[in-house]
C-alpha positions as CSV (number, residue, x, y, z in Angstrom):
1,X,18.8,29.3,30.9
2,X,16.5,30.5,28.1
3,X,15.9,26.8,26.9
4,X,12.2,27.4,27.0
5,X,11.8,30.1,24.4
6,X,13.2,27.6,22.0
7,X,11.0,26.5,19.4
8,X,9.9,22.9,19.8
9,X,10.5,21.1,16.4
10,X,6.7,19.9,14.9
11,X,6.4,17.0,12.9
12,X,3.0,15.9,11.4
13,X,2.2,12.4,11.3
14,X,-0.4,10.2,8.5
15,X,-1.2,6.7,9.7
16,X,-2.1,4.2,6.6
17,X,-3.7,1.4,7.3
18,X,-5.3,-1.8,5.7
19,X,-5.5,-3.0,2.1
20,X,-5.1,-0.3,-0.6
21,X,-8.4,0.1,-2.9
22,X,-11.9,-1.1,-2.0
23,X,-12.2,-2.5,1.2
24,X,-15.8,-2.7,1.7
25,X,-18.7,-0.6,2.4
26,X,-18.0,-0.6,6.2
27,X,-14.0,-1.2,6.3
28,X,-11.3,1.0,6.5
29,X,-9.0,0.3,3.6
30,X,-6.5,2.2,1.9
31,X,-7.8,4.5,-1.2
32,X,-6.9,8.0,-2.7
33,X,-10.4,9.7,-2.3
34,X,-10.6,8.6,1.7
35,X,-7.0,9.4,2.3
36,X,-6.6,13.2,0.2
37,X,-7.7,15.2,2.5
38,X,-5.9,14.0,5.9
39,X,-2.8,13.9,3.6
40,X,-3.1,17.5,2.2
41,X,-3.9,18.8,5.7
42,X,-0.7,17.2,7.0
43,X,1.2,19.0,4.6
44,X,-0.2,22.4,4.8
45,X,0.6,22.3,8.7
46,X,3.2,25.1,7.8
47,X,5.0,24.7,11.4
48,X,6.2,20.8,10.2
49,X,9.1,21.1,8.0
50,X,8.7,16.7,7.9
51,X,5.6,15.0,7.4
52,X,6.0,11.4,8.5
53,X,3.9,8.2,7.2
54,X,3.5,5.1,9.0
55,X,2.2,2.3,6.4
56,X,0.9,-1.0,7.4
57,X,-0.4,-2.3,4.0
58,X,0.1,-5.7,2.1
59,X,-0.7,-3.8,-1.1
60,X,-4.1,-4.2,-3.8
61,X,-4.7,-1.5,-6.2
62,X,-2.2,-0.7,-8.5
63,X,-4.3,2.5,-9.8
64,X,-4.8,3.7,-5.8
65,X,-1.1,2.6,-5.0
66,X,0.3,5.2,-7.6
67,X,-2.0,8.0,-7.0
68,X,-1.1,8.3,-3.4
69,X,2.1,8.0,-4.3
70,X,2.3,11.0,-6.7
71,X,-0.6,12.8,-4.4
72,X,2.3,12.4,-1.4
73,X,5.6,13.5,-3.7
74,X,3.0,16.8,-5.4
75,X,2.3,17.8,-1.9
76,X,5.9,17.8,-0.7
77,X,6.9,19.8,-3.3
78,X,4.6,22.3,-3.3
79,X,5.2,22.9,0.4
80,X,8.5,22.2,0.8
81,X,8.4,19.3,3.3
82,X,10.5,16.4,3.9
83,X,8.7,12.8,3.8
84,X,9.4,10.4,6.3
85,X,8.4,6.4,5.7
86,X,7.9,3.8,8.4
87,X,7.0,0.6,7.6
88,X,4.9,-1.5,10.5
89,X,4.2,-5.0,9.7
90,X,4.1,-5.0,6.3
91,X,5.1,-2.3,3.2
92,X,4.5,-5.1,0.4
93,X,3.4,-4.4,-3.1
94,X,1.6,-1.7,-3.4
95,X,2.1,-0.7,0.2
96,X,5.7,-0.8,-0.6
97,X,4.9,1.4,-3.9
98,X,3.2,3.5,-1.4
99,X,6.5,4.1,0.9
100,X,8.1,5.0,-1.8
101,X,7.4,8.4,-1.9
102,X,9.1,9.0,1.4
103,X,12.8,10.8,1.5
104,X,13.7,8.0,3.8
105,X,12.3,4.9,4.6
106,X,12.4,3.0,8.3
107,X,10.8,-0.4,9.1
108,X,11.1,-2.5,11.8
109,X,13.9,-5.4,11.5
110,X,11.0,-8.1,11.4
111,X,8.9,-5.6,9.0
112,X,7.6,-7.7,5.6
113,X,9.1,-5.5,2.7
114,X,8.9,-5.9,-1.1
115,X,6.9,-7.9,-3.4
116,X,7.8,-5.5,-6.1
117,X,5.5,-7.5,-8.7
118,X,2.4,-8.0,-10.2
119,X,-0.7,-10.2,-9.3
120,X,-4.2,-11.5,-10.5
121,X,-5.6,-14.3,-8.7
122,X,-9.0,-15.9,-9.3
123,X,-11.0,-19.6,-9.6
124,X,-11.6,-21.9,-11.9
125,X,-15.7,-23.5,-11.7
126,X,-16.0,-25.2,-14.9
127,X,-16.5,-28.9,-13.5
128,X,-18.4,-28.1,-10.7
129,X,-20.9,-26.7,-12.4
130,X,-20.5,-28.8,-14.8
131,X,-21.1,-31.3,-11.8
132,X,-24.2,-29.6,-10.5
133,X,-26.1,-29.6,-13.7
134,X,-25.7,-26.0,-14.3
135,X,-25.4,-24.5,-18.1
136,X,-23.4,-21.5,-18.7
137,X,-24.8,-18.8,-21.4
138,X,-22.9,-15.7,-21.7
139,X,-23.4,-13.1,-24.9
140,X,-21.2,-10.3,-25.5
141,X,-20.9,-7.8,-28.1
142,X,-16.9,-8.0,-28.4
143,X,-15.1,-11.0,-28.7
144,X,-12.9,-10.2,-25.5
145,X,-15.4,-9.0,-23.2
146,X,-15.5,-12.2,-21.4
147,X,-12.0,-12.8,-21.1
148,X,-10.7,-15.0,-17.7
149,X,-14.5,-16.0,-17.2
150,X,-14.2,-18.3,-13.9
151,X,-17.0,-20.5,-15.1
152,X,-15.4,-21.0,-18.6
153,X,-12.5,-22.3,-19.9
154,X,-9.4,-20.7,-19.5
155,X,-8.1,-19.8,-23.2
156,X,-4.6,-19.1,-23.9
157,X,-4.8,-15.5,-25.6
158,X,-6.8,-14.4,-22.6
159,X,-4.0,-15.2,-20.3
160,X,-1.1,-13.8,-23.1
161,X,-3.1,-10.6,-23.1
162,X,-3.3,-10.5,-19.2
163,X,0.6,-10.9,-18.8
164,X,1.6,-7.9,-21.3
165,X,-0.9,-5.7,-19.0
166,X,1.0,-7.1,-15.9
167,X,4.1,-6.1,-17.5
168,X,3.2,-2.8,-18.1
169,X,1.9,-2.6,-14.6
170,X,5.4,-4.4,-13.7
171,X,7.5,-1.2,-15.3
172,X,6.0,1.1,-13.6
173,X,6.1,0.0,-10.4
174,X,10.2,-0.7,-11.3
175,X,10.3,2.5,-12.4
176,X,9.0,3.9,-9.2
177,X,11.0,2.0,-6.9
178,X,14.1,3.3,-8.8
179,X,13.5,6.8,-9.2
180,X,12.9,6.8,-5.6
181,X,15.8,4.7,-4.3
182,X,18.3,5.5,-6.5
183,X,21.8,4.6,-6.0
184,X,20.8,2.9,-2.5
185,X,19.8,-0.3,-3.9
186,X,21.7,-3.1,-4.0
187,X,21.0,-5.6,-7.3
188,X,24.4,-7.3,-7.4
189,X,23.1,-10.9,-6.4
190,X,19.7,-11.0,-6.2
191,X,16.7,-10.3,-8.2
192,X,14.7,-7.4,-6.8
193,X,12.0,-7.0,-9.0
194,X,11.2,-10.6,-9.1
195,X,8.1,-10.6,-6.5
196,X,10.3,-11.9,-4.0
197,X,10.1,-10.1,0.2
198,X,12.1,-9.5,2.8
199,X,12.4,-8.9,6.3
200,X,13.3,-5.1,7.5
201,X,16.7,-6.5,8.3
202,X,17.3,-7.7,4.7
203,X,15.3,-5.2,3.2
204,X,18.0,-2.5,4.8
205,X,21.0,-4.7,3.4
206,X,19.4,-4.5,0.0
207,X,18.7,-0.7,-0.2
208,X,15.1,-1.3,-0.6
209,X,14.7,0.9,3.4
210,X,17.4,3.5,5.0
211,X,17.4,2.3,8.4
212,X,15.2,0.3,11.5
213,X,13.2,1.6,14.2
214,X,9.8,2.5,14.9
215,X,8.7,5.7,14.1
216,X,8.5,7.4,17.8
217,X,11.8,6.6,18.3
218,X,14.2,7.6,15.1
219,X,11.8,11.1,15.5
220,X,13.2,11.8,18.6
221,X,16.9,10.5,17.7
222,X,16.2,12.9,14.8
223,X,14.2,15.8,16.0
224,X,14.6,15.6,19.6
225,X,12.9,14.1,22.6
226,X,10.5,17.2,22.7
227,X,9.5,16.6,19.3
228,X,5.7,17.5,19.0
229,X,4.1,14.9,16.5
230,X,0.6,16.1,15.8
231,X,-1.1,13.2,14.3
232,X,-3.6,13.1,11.0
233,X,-6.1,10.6,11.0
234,X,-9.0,9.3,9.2
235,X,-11.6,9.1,11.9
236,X,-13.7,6.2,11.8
237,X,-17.8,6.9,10.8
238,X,-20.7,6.8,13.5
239,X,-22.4,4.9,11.1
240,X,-19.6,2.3,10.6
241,X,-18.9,2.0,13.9
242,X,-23.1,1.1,14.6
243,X,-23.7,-1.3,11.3
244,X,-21.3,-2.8,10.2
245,X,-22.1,-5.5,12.3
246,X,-25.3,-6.1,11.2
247,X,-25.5,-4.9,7.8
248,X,-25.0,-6.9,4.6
249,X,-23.0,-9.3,6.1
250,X,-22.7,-11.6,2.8
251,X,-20.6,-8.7,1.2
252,X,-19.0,-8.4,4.6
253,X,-17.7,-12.0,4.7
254,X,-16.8,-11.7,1.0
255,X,-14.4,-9.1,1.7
256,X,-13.1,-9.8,5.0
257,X,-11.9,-13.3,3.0
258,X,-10.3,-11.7,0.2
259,X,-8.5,-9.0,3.1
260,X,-7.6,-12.1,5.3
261,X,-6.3,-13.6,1.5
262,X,-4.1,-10.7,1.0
263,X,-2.8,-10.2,4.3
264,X,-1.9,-13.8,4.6
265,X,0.4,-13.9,1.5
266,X,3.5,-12.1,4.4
267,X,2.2,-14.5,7.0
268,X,0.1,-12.2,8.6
């Protein structure tokens, strides 16, 4: 009878979206400086006891990866908060590094999850120039400054030196993914660590997420069907939205490729 003098429960709610690190001048991507304060003001909502993340990312930045990561774990524990992860499409690589730092972890049963690992990817021009008549000339004051040139050889010490940097890279992100999962993960009879992905359904099965569903709908299982979710977004520029269109549209197709390249390595 006095049902509406109860308090309604408040979650507040971070949307990330794209790939994580430089998307482009007009593109909204993933990165710590863009995403700091939308994520600090989600957690000083002092009516939220949960802050819940929804991540759609196929990874990129390793750097940006881990400093959102320990941005998102700092702020819950200086205010106390719960983290809540759902995964959308994709929580790969660094997106995956990313969910991490949730308490819980949900994705959708066909969700792409995993690819804990390490990646550099590049091209090799040597004979076409080569072909077209051009001369290389390249003078450096260090002997490896010009390591994994694409329009020089490829020389077996660069590549050595690149793969202990990737292993390095590699531990960490291990060492993230076990801190945060803990006991939950399943290793007996597969590799986890080895690159490989999963679907949600899998992924849940191997520890690597707590449970499926969408993020409206394990809220209100959780909190309530009059769960208020007040939502933190990064709005989208007035000058974005005008030029992106028409503005340096070399760069533009430069980066939509390598986004589409990333995206594409789920199937997506």
């Amino acid at each position: 009878m006095f049902s509406f003098f109860k308090k309604k429960k408040i979650v507040a709610h971070i949307k990330l979206n794209g790939v994580i690190g430089n998307a482009g001048k007009f593109k909204q991507g993933i990165d710590f400086a863009g995403q700091e304060e939308i994520i600090e003001k989600a957690f000083s909502l002092k009516k939220a006891k949960i802050v819940a993340i929804t991540i759609n990312s196929p990874g990129g930045s390793p750097v940006q990866s881990h400093l959102i990561y320990k941005f998102i774990r700092a702020q819950a524990k200086k205010n106390n908060k719960k983290v809540v992860v759902f995964a959308e499409d994709v929580a790969a690589s660094g997106g995956y590094l990313i969910a991490c730092a949730g308490d819980e972890i949900y994705a959708n049963s066909s969700s792409i999850i995993g690819s804990i690992g390490v990646i550099y990817s590049s091209f090799g021009f040597t004979e076409l120039i080569k072909k077209i008549g051009i001369e290389r000339r390249v003078h450096t004051a260090g002997k490896n400054k010009s390591s994994l040139d694409p329009f020089q050889e490829e020389k077996s010490e660069d590549i050595e030196r690149l793969k202990k940097i990737q292993l390095d890279l590699h531990k960490d992100f291990i060492k993230v993914v076990e801190e945060s999962r803990g006991v939950k993960l399943k290793t007996d009879d597969i590799e986890l660590f080895s690159g490989e992905f999963w679907a949600g359904s899998k992924a849940k099965e191997l520890g690597l997420i707590d449970g499926l569903g969408n993020a409206n709908e394990i809220l209100k299982e959780k909190f309530g069907e009059d769960v208020i979710i007040k939502k933190f977004e990064k709005p989208k520029g007035w000058f974005s939205k005008k030029f992106s269109s028409s503005i340096n549209q070399v760069d533009q197709l430069a980066n939509i490729l390598e986004e589409r390249s990333i995206w594409q390595r789920y199937g997506i």
